[in-house]
KEDONU-304448 format. One line per field, with one value per residue (C-alpha): residue in three letters; z, y, x. Coordinates in Angstrom, 3 decimals. Each point is the difference from the previous one (the first is absolute). Layout:
BEGIN
residuo: [ALA;...]
pz: [Z;...]
py: [Y;...]
px: [X;...]
//
This chain:
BEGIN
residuo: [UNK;UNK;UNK;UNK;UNK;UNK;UNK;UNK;UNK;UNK;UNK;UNK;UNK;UNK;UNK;UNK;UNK;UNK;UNK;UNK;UNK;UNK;UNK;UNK;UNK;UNK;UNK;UNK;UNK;UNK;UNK;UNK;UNK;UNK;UNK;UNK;UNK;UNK;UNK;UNK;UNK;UNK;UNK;UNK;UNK;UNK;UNK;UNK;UNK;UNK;UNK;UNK;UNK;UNK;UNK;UNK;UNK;UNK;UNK;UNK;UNK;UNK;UNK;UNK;UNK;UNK;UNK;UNK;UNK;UNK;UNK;UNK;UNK;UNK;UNK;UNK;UNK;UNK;UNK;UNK;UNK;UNK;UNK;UNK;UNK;UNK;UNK;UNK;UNK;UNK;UNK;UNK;UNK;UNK;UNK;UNK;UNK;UNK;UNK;UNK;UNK;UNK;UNK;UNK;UNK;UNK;UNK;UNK;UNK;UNK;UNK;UNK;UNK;UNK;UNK;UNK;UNK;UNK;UNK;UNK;UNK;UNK;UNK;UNK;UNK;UNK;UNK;UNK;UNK;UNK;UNK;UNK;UNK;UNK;UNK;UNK;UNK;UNK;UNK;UNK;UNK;UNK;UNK;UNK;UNK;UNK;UNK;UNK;UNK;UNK;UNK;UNK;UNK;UNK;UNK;UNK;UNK;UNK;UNK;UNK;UNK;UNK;UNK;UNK;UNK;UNK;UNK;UNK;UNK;UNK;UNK;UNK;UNK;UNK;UNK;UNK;UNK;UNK;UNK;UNK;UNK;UNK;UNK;UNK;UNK;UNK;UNK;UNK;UNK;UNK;UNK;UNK;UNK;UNK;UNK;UNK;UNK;UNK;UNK;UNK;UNK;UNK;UNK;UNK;UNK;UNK;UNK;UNK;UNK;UNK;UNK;UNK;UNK;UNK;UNK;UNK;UNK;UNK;UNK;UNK;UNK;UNK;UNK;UNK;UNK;UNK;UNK;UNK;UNK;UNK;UNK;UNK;UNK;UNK;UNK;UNK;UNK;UNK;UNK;UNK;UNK;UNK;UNK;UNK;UNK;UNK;UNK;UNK;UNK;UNK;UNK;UNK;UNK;UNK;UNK;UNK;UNK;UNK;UNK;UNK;UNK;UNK;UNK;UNK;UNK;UNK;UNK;UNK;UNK;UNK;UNK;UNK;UNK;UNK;UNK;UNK;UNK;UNK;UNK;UNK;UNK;UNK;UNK;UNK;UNK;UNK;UNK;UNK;UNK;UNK;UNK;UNK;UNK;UNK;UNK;UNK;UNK;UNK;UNK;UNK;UNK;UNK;UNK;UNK;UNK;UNK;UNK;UNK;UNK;UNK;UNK;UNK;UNK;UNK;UNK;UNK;UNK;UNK;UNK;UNK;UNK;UNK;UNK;UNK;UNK;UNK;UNK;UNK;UNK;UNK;UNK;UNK;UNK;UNK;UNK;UNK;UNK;UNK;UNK;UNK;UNK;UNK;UNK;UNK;UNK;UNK;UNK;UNK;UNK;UNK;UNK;UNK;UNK;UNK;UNK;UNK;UNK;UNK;UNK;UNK;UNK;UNK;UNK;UNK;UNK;UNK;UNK;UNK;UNK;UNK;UNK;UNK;UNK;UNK;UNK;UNK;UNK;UNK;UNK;UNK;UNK;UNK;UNK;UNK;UNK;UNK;UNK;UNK;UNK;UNK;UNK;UNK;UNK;UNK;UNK;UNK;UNK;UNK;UNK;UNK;UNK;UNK;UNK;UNK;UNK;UNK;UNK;UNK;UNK;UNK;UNK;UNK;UNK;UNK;UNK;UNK;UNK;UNK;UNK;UNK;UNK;UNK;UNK;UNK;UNK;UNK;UNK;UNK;UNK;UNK;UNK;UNK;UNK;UNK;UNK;UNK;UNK;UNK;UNK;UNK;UNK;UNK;UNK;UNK;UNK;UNK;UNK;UNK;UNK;UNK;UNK;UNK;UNK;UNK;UNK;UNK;UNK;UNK;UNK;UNK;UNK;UNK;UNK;UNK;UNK;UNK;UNK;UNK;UNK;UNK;UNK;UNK;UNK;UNK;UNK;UNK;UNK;UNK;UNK;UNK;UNK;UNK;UNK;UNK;UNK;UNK;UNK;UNK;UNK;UNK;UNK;UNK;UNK;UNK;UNK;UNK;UNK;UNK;UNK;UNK;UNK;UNK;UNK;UNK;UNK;UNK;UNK;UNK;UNK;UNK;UNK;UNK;UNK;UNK;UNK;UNK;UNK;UNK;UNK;UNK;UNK;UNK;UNK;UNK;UNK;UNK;UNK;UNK;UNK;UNK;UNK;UNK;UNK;UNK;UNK;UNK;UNK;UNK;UNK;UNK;UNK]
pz: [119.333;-0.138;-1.010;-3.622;0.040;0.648;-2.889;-2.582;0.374;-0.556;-3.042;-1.347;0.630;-1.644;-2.792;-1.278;0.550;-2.275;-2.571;0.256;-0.773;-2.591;-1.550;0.161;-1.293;-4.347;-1.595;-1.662;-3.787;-2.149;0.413;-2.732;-2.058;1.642;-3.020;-1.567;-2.531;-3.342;-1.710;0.523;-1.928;-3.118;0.019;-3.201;1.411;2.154;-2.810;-2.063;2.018;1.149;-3.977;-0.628;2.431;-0.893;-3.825;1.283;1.070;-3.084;-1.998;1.757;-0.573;-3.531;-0.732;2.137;-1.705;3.275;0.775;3.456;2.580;0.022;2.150;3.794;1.630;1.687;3.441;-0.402;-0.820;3.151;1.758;-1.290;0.831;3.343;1.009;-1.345;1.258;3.243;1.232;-0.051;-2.484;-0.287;2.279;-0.575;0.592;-2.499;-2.825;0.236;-0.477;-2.652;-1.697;0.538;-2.169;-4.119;-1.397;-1.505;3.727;2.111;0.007;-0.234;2.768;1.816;-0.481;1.477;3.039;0.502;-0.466;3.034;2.461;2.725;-0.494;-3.057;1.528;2.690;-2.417;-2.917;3.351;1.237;-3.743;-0.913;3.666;-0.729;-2.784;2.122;3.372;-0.620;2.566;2.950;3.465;0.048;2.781;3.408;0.930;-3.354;-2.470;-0.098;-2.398;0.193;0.564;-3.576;-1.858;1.608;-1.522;-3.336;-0.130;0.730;-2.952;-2.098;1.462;-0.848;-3.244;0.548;-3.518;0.457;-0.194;2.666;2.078;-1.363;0.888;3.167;0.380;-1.090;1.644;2.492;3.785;3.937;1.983;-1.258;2.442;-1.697;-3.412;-0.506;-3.124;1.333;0.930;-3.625;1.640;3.695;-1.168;-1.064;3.193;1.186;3.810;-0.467;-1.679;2.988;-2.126;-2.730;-3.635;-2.240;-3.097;-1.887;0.526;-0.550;-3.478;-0.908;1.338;-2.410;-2.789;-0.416;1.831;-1.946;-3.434;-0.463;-0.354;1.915;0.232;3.563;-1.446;-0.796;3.635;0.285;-3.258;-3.993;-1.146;-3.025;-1.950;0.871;-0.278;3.157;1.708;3.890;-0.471;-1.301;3.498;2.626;-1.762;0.731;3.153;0.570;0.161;3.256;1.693;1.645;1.309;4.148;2.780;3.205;2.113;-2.217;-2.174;-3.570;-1.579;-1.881;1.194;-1.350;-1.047;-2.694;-1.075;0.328;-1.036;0.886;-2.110;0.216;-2.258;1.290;3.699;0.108;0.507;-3.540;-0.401;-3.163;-1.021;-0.687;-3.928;-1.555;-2.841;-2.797;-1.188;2.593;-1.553;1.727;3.367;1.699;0.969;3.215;3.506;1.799;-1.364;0.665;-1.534;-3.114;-0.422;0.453;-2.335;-2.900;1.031;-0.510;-3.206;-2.701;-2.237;1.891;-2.168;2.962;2.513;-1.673;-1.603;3.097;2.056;-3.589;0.515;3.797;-0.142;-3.016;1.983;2.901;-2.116;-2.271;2.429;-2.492;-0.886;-3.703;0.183;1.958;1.718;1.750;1.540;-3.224;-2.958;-1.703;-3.258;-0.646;3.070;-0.068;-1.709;-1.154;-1.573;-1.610;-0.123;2.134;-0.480;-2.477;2.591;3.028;-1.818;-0.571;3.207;1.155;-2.119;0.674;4.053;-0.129;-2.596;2.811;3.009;1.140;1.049;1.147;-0.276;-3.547;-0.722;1.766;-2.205;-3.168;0.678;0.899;-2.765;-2.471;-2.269;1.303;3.782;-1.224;-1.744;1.133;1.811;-2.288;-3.872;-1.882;0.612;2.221;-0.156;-1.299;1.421;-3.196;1.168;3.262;-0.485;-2.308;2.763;-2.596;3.187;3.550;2.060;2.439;3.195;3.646;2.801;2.078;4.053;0.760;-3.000;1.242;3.040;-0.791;-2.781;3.005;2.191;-2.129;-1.847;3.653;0.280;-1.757;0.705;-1.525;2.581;-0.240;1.872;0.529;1.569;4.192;1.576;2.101;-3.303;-1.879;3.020;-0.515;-3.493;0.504;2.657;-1.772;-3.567;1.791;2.022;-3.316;-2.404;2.785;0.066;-3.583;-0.831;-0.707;-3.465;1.036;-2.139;-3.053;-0.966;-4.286;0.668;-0.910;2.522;0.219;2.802;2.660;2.150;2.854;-1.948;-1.687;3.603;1.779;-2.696;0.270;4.329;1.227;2.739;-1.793;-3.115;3.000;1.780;-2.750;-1.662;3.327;1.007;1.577;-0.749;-0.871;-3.023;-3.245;-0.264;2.649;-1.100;-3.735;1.595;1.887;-2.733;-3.473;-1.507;-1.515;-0.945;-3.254;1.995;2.782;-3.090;-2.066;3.508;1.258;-3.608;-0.693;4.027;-0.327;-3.706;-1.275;-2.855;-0.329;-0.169;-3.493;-0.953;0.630;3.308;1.084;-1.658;2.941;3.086;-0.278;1.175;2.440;1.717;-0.202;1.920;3.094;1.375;1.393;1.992;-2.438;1.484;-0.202;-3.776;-0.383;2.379;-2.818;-2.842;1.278;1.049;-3.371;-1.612;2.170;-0.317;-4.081;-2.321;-1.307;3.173;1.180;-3.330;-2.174;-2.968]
py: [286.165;-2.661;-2.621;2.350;0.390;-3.780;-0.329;2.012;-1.646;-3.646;1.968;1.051;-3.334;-1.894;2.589;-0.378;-3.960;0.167;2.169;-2.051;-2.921;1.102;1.398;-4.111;-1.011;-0.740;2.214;-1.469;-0.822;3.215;1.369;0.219;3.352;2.167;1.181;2.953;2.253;-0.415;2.006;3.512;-1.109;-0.965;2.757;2.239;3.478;-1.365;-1.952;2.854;2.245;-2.690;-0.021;3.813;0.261;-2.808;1.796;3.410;-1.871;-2.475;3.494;1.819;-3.724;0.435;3.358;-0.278;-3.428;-1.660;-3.925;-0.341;-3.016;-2.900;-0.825;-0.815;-3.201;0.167;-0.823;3.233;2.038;-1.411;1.327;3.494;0.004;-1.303;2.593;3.174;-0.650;-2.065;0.763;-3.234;-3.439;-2.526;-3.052;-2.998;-1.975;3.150;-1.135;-3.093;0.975;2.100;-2.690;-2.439;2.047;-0.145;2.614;2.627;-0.004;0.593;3.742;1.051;-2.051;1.375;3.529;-0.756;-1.702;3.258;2.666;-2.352;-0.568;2.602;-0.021;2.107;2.164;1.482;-0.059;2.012;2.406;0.726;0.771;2.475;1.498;0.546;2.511;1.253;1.177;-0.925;-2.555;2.239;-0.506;2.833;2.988;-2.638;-0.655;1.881;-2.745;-3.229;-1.547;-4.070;0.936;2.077;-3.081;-2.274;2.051;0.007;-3.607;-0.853;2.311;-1.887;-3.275;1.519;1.056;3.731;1.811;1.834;3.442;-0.409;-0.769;3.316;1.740;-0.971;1.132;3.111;0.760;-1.682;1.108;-1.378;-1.155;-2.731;-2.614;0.048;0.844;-0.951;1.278;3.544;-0.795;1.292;3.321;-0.185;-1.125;3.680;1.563;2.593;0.566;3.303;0.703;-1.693;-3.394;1.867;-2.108;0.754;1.094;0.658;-3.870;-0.902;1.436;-1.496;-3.654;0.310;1.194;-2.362;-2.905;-0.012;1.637;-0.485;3.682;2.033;3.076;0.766;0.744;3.664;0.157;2.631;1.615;-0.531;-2.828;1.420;-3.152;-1.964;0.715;0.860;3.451;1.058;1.130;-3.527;-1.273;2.552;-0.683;-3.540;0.329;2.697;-2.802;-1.389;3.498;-1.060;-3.732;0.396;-2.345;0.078;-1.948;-2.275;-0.082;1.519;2.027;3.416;3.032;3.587;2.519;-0.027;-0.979;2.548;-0.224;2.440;2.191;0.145;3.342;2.267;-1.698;-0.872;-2.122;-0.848;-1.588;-2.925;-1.560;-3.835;-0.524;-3.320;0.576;-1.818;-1.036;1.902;-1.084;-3.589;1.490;-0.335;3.457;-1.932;-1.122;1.202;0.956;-2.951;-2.116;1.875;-0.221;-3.976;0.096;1.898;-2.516;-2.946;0.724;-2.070;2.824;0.844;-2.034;0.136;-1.812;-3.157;0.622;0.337;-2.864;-2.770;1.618;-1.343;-2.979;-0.732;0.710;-2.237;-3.380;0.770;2.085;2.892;2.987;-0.881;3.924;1.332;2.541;-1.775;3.368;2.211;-1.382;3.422;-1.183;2.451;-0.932;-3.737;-2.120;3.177;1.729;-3.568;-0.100;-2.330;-3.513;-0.355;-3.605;2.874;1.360;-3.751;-0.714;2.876;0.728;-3.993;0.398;3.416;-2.430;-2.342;2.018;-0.025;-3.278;-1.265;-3.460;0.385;1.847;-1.756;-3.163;2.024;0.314;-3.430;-0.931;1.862;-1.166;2.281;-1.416;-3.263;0.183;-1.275;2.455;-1.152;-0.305;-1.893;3.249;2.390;2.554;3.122;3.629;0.109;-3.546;0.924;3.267;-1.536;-2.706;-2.920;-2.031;-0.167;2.636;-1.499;1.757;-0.159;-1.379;3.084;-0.877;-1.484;-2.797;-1.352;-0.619;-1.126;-2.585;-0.698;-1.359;-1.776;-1.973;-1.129;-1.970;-2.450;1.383;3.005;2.942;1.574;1.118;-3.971;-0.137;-0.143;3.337;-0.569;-0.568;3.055;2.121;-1.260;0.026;3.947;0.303;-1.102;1.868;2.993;-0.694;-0.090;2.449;2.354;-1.611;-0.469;3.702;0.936;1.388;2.534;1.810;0.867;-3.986;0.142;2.263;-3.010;0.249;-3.514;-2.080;0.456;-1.555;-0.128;-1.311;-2.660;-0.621;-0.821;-2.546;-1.980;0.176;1.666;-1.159;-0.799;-2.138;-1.970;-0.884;-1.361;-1.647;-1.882;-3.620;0.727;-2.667;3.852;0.568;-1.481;-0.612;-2.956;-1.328;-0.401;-1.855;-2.216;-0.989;0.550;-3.639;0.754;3.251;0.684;0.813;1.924;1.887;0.823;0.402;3.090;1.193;0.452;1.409;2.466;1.042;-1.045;-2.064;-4.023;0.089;-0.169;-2.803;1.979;0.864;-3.786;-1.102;2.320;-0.308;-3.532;-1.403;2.415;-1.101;-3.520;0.366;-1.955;2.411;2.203;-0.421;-0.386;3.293;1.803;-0.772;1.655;3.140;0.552;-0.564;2.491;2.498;-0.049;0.613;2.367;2.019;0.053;2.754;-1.619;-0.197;3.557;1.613;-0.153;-1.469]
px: [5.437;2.717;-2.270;-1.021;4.122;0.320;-2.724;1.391;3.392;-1.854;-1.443;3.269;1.511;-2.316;-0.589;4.011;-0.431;-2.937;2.136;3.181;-2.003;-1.522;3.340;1.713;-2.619;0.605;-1.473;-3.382;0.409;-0.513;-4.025;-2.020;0.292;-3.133;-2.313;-0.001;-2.047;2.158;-2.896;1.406;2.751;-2.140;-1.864;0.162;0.726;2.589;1.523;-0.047;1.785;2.770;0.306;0.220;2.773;1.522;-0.494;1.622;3.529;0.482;-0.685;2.644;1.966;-0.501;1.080;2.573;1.489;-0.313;-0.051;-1.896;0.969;-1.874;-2.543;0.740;-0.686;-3.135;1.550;2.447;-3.246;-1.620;2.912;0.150;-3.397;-0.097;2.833;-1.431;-3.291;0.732;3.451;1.314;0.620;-3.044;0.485;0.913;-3.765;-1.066;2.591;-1.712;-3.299;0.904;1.719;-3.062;-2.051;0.547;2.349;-2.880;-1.709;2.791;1.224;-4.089;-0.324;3.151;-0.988;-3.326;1.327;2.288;-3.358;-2.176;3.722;0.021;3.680;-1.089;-2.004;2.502;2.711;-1.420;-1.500;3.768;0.967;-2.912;0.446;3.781;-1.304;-2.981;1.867;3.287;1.737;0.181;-1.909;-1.652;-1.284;-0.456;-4.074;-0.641;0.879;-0.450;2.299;-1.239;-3.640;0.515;1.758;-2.516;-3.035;2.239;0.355;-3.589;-0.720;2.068;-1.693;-3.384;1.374;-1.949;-0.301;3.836;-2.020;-1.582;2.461;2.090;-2.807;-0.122;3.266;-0.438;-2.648;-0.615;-1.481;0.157;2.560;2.718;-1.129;-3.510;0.302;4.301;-0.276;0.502;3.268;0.807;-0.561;1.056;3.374;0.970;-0.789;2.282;0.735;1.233;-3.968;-1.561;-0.273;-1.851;0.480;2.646;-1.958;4.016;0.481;-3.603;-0.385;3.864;-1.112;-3.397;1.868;3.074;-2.303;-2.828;0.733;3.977;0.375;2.580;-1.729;1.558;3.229;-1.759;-0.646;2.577;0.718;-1.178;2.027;1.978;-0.877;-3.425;-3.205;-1.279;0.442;0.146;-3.642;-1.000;1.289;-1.002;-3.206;-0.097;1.073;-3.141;-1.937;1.349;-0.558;-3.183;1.400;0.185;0.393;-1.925;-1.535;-2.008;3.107;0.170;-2.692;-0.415;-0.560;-0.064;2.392;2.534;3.884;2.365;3.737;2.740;1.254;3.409;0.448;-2.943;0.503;-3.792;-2.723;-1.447;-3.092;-0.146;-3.037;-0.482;0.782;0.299;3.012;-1.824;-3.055;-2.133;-3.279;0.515;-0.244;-3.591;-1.838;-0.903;1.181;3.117;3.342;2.028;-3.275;-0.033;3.576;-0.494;-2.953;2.907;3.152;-2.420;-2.278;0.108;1.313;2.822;2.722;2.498;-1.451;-0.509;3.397;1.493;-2.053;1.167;3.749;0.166;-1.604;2.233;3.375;-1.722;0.120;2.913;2.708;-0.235;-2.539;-1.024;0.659;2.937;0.028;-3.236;-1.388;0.713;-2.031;0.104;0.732;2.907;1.087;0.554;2.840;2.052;-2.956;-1.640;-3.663;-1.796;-0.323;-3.149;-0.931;-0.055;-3.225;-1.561;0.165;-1.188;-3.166;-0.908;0.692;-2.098;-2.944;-0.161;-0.366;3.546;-0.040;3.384;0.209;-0.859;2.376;2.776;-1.335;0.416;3.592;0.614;-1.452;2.074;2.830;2.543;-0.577;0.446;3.647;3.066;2.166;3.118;0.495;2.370;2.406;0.951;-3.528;1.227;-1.915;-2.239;-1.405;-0.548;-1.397;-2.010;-1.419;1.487;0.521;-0.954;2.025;2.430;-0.873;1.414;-2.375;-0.856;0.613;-2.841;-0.116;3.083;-1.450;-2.877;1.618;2.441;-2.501;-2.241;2.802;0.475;-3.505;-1.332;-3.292;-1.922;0.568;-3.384;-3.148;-0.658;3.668;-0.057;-0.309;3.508;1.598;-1.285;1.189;3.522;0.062;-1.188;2.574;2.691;-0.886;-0.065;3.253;1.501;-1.343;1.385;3.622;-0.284;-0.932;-3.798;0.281;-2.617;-2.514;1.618;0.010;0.955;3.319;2.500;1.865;2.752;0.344;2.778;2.932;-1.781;-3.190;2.193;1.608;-3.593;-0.698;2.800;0.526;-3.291;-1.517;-3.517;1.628;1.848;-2.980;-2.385;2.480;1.627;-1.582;-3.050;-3.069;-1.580;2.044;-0.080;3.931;-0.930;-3.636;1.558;3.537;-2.197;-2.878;1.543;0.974;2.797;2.325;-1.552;-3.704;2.252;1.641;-3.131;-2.287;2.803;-0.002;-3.733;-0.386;2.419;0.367;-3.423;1.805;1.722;3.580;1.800;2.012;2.862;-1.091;-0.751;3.163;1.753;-2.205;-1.075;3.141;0.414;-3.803;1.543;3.371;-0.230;2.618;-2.421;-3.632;-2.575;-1.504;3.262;0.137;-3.253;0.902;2.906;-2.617;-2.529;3.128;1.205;-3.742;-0.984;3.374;-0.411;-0.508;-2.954;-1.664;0.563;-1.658;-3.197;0.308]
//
């Protein structure tokens, strides 16, 4: 066996030759743009609901006697987008194609770019599954945390009609090797139960996931102010009764839910009850598939209320609708009805068979994405309440990380990137979301950034090692082939802040990138220490 040992070292060798080499080399001149289908953009329904919603804010603008922002530069847009969809900042050879295209094709072309990249795919998976199961790992051999995301992001690859894929959930059967989407289930099981699911957890994970509706917080007693009573939830959760795990992993079998009652001190039996509308629930198939079939039906206002709610907090930072898992609507804002764009996107994602990507284009496409995230004065509450400009919104863990490391390379890091190089870049993102602080499931609460946080930017351990001279970080390819300090300047500025430098901003670092004083390598160390380290970097804007 020493010669295979002998052989894979030779391998390994000549594998990171083959990847340093290809790291000196320059980078090729900017590709061209791939092609993409600008057609969905033209299209008249799609047109006319980017219009209606864009109708429903300048109404509230109106009545309100509010001025919005103006419009955003397309290369901020491109950012927002590529961190609330992909985790991280577009690259530098991306800002280039971008810019190679004319001004009306670029962010349709961006956005399409972002729906095909894998980075995508597992990105928008780890979000929904945050909401799904939570961030925990789960009962051991039971679930399978990456196998679940992995089956999430290849449904968002596939772009599966978003029922389905609830439904699945739901309902779901087999073991979470084979069908991962059980994992839903088999995260809930309870040890002291012999592993049997969790149908408390189950029902309050469908409720708040998939309709926005906190109907769980009856789970012990009626609530002296909403809607919903303890009935409504022991109900719910009746439908969960039959869910068991054996040896071909989850199934149903017979019997049915019983709760304890506390003031009696017995057994009672409840019988599965949707709360509302039980005329959308199908006569046929097993309890947990006709409680999928009522969640997902196109008449059920909360699940596509819910689903546009999400997706909206994904690109912008912010539920259009806080609290996101309470869209009651004497429940939200302080007793404010619901946002009348909630409804458009709803009934126009439930029209065209909950298709994702759609609707994630509809909201790019929109007016209020597009503004600036500054006026000409200090927003007041009304104007932000009022979505009058882009909310300013801190990165969550892992989009500092990922903006970290890809402000580093020249290069796209993608599925295309070298397989050594993804597995560091994984390495080191999860080396510092958990230094950092995982901001865990509950991802809109607000919450402001720390000492410690602040303390890892400046001296961490990853910030030192991609921005150190290495002939693998950018700080080094742009000292050695940049002409001149104006290129290094603007190159640093559009890699790690997605924007050129104002005049101001040249006026001060220019000089500074053309002090001798200092290796030309060490000047741009400082540069990228300084960008990295700003405000602007460390937030959405």
């Amino acid at each position: 066996m020493l010669w295979a040992k002998n052989l894979l070292f030779v391998g390994v060798v000549l594998g990171g030759a083959v990847a340093l080499g290809v790291n000196l080399m320059p980078p090729p001149g900017p590709t061209v743009a791939a092609q993409h289908n600008a057609e969905v953009y033209q299209e008249p329904g799609f047109r006319q609901t980017v219009a209606r919603v864009d109708a429903s804010f300048q109404k509230n603008w109106n009545s309100e006697g509010i001025k919005p922002a103006a419009p955003a530069s397309d290369l901020q847009v491109a950012r927002r987008l590529s961190l609330g969809l992909m985790g991280t900042v577009p690259s530098l050879e991306e800002i280039r194609q971008f810019e190679s295209l004319p001004p009306d094709e670029r962010l349709p072309w961006w956005i399409e770019q972002i729906l095909r990249d894998g980075r995508f795919h597992d990105y928008f998976a780890e979000r929904l599954a945050r909401s799904y199961v939570g961030t925990e790992d789960g009962p051991f051999l039971l679930y399978r945390r990456r196998r679940f995301i992995s089956w999430l992001a290849n449904e968002v690859s596939q772009n599966r009609p978003y029922d389905g894929t609830v439904r699945e959930l739901i309902a779901g059967h087999g073991l979470a090797t084979d069908n991962p989407a059980t994992n839903f289930i088999s995260v809930t099981a309870q040890p002291e139960l012999e592993n049997q699911p969790d149908p408390v957890r189950l029902a309050g994970r469908v409720t708040r996931a998939f309709l926005g509706l906190r109907i769980d917080c009856a789970q012990c007693h009626n609530h002296p102010f909403a809607a919903w009573k303890q009935d409504d939830f022991e109900s719910l959760s009746a439908f969960f009764g039959q869910a068991r795990f054996g040896f071909t992993g989850t199934h149903d079998g017979t019997g049915e839910y019983q709760v304890d009652d506390k003031k009696r001190d017995v057994k009672r039996t409840v019988a599965p009850k949707v709360p509302f509308s039980a005329e959308l629930m199908p006569l046929q198939g097993t309890r947990r598939q006709q409680l999928a079939g009522w969640v997902t039906h196109p008449q059920n206002p909360y699940f596509g209320r819910a689903t546009v709610n999400r997706v909206w907090a994904f690109l912008t930072g912010q539920p259009l609708q806080t609290p996101i898992d309470n869209l009651e609507p004497d429940a939200t804002n302080d007793g404010a009805t619901l946002h009348p764009a909630i409804g458009i996107l709803a009934d126009d994602f439930s029209a065209n068979g909950y298709d994702l990507h759609r609707l994630i284009r509809i909201i790019a496409s929109t007016q209020v994405y597009r503004l600036e995230s500054a006026g000409t004065h200090d927003a007041t509450e009304a104007e932000e309440k009022a979505w009058a400009l882009f909310p300013l919104t801190r990165l969550r863990p892992e989009q500092v990380a990922g903006a970290m490391l890809q402000t580093a390379s020249i290069r796209t890091i993608n599925a295309d990137t070298h397989i050594a190089w993804r597995i560091i870049r994984a390495t080191q993102l999860n080396d510092f979301v958990k230094r950092y602080g995982d901001s865990g499931e509950d991802e809109f609460d607000g919450r402001g950034g720390t000492i410690p946080q602040r303390l890892l930017l400046m001296n961490g351990e990853l910030i030192r090692e991609r921005i150190k001279e290495s002939p693998f970080n950018a700080t080094t390819r742009i000292s050695i082939q940049a002409p001149n300090e104006v290129q290094s300047l603007e190159v640093a500025y559009l890699g790690v802040l997605s924007r050129r430098p104002t005049s101001a901003e040249r006026a001060h670092f220019e000089p500074f990138l053309a002090d001798q004083k200092l290796p030309k390598s060490q000047r741009m160390e400082d540069l990228f220490w300084s960008l990295l380290n700003s405000t602007e970097f460390s937030w959405n804007h």
